[in-house]
C-alpha positions as CSV (number, residue, x, y, z in Angstrom):
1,X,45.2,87.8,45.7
2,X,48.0,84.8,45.9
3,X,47.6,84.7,42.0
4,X,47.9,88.2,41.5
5,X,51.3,88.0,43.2
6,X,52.2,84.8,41.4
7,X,51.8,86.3,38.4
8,X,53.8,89.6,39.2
9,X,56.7,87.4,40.5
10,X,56.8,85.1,37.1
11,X,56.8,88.6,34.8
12,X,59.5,90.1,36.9
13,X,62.3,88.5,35.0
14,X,60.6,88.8,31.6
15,X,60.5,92.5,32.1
16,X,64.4,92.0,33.7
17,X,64.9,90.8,30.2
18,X,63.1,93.3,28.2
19,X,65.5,96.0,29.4
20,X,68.1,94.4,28.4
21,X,67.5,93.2,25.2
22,X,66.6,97.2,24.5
23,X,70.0,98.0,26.4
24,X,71.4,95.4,23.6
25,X,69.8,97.4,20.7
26,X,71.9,100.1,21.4
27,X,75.0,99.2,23.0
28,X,78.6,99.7,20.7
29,X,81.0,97.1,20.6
30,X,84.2,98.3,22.2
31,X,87.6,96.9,23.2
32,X,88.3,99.9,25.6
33,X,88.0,98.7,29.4
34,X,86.5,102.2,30.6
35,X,83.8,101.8,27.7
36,X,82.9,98.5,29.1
37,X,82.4,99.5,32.6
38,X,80.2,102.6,31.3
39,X,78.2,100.1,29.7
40,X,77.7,97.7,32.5
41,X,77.2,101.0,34.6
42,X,74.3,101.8,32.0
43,X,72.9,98.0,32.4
44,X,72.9,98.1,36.2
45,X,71.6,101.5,36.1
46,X,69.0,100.4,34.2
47,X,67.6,97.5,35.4
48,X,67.8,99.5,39.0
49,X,65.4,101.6,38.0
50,X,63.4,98.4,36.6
51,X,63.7,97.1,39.9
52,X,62.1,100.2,41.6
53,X,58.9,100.2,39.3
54,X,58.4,96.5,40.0
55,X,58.8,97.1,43.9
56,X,56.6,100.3,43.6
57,X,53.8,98.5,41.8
């Protein structure tokens, strides 16, 4: 069972970085302030929900 968990806990940050690589795919380049903080709004938004699957699981 302690392995199990071990195991969870190591892939958690691998999976952190999954997200955002495929956040990365897709994000444009911009200079504009209020497109970077709708980006970084996406990021957080996105790994949040990352965060609820891995606490769900």
């Amino acid at each position: 069972m302690r392995d199990a968990a071990v195991r969870v806990r190591g892939g958690m940050p691998g999976g952190a970085g999954v997200v955002a690589l495929l956040w990365a795919a897709q994000v444009r380049p911009s200079a504009r302030l209020d497109a970077l903080f709708a980006t970084a709004a996406h990021l957080t938004g996105l790994l949040a929900g990352y965060g609820v699957l891995v606490l769900s699981s």
